[in-house]
N, C-alpha and C positions, 0 to 999 in steps of 0.2 A: 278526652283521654288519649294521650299518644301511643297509637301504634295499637290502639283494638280493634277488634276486626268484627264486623257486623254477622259474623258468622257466630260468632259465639253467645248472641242473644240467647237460641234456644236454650240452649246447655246453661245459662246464668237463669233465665224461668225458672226449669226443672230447680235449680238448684236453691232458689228461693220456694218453690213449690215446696221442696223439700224440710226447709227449716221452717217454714209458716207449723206444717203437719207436725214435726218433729214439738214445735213448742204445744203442739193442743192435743199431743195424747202424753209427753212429762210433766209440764209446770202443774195441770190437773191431779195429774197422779202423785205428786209431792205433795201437794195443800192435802187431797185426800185422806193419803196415810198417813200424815200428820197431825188429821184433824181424829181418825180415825185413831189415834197412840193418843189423844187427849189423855184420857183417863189415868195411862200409865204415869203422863207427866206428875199426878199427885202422887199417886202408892211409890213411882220408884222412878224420881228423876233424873237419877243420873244413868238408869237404863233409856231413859225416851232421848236424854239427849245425846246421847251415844249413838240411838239408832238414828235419830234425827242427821248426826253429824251424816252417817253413811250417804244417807239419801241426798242430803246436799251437794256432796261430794257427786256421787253419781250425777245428779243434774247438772252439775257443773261441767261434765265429762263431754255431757253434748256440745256444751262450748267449745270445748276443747277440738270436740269434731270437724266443728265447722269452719277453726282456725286451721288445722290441719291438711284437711282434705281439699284447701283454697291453696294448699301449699306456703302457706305463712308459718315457718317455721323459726323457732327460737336456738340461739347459740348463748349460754352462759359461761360467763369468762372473770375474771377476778378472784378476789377470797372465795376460799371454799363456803360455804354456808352449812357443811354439816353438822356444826357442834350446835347451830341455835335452831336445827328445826322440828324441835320436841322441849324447845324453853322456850317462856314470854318472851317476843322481839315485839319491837315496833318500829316495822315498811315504812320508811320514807323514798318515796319516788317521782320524778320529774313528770310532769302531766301534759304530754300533748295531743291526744284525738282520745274519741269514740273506742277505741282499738284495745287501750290500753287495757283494759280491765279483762277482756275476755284473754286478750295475750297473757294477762297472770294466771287466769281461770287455767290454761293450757300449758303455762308452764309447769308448772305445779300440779298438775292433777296427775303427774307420774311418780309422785311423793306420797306414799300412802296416809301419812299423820298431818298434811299439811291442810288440805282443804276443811275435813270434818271441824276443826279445831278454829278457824279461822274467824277474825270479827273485821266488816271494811263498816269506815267514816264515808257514807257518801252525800250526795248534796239531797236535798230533800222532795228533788224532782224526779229521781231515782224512784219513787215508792212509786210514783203512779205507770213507770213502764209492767212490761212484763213479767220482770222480773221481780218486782217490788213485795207483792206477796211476800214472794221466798223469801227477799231478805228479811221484812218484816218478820217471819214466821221464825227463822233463825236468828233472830235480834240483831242486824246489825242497828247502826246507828247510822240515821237522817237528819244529818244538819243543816240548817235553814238559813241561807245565804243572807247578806245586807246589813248594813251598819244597825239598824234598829233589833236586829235577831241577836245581833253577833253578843252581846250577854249573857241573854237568857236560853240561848243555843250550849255558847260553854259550860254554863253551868249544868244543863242537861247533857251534857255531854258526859261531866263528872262523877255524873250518878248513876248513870246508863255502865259506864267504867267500872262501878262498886259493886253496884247491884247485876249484873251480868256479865260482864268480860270475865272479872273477878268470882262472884259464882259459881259462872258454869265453865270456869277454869279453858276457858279459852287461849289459845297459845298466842300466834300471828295476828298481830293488830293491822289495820295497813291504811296509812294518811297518805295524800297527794298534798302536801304543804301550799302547794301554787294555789288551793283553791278553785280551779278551772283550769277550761284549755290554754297551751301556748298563744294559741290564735287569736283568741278572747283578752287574756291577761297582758299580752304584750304591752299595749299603749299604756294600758294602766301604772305596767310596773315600769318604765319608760319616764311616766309623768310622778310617780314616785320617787324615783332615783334622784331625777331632777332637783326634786323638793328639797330631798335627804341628802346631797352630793354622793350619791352610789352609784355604781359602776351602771352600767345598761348592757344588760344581757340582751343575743340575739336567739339564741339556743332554747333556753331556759327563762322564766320570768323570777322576781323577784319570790322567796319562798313568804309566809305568813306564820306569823308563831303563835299565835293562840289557840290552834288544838293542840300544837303539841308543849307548849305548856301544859297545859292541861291535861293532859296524858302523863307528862311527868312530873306533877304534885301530886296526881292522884293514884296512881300504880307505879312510880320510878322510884327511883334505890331509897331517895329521905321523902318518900311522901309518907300522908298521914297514916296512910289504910298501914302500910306496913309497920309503920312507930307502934300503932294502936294497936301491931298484933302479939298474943299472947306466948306465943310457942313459936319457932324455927319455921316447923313446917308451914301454920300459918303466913308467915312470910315468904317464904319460898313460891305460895301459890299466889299472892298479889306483886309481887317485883318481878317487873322486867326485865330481864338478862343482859337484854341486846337490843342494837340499832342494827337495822341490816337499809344500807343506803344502799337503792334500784336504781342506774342510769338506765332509762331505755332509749335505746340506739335505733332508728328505724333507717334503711338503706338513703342514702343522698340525702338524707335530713329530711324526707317524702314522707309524714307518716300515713299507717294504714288505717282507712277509718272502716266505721263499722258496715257503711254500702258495701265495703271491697269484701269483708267478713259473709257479707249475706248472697251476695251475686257473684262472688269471684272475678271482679273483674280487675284484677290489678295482675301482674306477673307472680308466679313466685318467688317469693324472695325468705331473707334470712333477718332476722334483728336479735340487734345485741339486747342482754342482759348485764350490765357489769355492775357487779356486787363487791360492795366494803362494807367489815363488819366491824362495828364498834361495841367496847362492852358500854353499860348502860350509863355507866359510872365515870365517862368520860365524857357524858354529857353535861357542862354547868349547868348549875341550880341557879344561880342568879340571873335574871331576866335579860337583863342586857348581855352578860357573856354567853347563855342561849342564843340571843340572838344572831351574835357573831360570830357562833357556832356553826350554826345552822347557814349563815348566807355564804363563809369561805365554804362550806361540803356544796351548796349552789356553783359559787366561782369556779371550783373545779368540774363540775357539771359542763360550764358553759365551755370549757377550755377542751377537755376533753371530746364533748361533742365534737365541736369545732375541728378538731384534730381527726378525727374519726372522719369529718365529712372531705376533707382535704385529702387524708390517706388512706382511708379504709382500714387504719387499725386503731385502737387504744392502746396507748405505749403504755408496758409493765408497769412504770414506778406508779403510773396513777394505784394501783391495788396496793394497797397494805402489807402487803406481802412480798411484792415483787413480783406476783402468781398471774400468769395472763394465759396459762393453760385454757383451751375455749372445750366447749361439752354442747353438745349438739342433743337439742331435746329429744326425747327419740318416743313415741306415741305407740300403745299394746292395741293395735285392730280386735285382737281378740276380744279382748276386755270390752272396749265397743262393740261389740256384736252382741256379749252377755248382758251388757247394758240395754241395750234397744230391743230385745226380751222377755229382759225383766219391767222396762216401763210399757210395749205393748200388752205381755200381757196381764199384767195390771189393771191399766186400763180398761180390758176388756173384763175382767173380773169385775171392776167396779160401774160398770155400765150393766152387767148380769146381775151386780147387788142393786143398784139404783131400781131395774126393773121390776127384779122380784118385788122391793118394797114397794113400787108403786099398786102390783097387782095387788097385793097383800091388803095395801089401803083401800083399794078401790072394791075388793072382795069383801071386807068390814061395811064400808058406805054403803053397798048394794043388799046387802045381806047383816 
């Protein structure tokens, strides 16, 4: 690593000391109350997933922390995104590290209606980190990589869409089209290009259309769910609104991975956000001009990058608007503090209820 200095071992320890702890008195205390709000989920669903959203949202926030406090800060610059972030969107964004996902965790968790509300596509290796509970517990969806899944994956995908996104009225959808990392997918999409005579991206890899078909037959402006719905509102609450397309911009084209998240040992630095919004309905329905769709919003990805890594800006006309106004995410300490409170003492309440019950059993067995 250029230019670290062996001084700052101890201070990177402490500071993974500190998120090891961090994750074993929250992730605990989410599954807890969670498991603990079962019952509400029958009598009065759409109070448990309300409070549910809260709590996710909150866990989320330690992410946010730990993006934060490493001085990995986000600048968002583009179309505004304030009209779509209380309607159905569906995130498309360029995938390259480990990084990425917590940097949205942190962008957004200064949007009060965005995290609660949120459903991510992630790959199906995701269930068995730390995190995976959570997801699971808040439904996202785990897609299971490889030509032999990729069927019967979609098709679960589609009903996971109907029966949940749909549902429990979830807003923010959010796909990585690449499927993987940059790192990963290069050659592939490299030796794809090849096959197909497509351009070779160095920035970006070739994107994949099959979730997001699939997202847009089954929740976009002509799919089925909404033909088949009865009433307005009905529809209203299965259609998509919006395509909100994520470039993420990490300094020199370096991106941050998630070692640099847990140890802090990269510099602090700034990365872009650049955000175009599409209404949903400019997206083609037919498969092929989908697709076409979908690879020129890549092309401009790769250009733009490109441009960015050359000059350190993204020029205006890329944004739909002309709008290259930048917004510097700006993190409430406060709010952190009432958080790490509220999950200590939690915690310690449910380590007091764990005991009791244990003495209580052991008081019956003896007696």
């Amino acid at each position: 690593m250029e230019g670290y200095n062996l001084f700052q071992i101890p201070r990177n320890i402490v500071r993974m000391s500190f998120i090891l702890i961090n994750n074993l008195y929250c992730i605990p205390t989410y599954v807890i109350w969670v498991l603990l709000l079962w019952p509400l989920k029958k009598l009065r669903p759409e109070l448990y997933w309300k409070i549910e959203g809260y709590l996710f949202h909150w866990l989320l926030a330690m992410v946010s922390l730990w993006c934060e406090s490493a001085g990995y800060r986000i600048v968002e610059t583009g179309d505004d995104i304030s009209e779509c972030l209380e309607e159905r969107t569906l995130i498309i964004a360029n995938h390259q590290s480990t990084a990425d996902v917590p940097m949205l965790f942190s962008c957004y968790n200064t949007r009060q209606k965005v995290l609660p509300n949120i459903m991510w596509i992630m790959d199906s290796l995701f269930k068995y980190t730390n995190f995976g509970v959570v997801s699971y517990l808040h439904q996202d969806f785990f897609i299971k990589s490889g030509k032999e899944n990729r069927d019967k994956a979609l098709q679960e995908l589609s009903h996971h869409l109907v029966d949940k996104y749909v549902i429990l009225e979830r807003k923010w959808l959010v796909l990585f089209p690449e499927g993987g990392f940059l790192r990963n997918r290069k050659a592939i999409s490299h030796k794809y290009a090849d096959k197909n005579n497509l351009p070779k991206f160095e920035n970006v890899s070739l994107p994949r259309l099959g979730a997001m078909k699939i997202i847009m037959n089954t929740v976009g402006p002509q799919s089925s769910v909404n033909n088949n719905s009865s009433s307005k509102s009905e529809f209203q609450r299965a259609h998509i609104e919006y395509v909100l397309d994520i470039t993420i911009a990490y300094p020199k084209g370096v991106p941050i991975n998630i070692t640099d998240i847990l140890f802090g040992t990269r510099a602090p630095c700034e990365t872009i956000f650049f955000y175009r919004v599409y209404r949903s309905t400019e997206v083609p329905e037919d498969s092929e001009a989908m697709t076409d769709w979908l690879f020129k919003r890549w092309a401009e990805k790769e250009n733009m990058l490109q441009t960015y890594y050359d000059t350190g800006i993204i020029p205006a006309h890329y944004s739909r608007t002309n709008n290259c106004e930048s917004r510097l995410v700006v993190q409430d300490y406060l709010k952190f503090l009432i958080l790490h409170l509220f999950f200590l003492f939690s915690s310690y309440f449910h380590v007091q209820m764990f005991i009791t019950a244990y003495q209580c059993c052991l008081y019956f067995w003896v007696y």
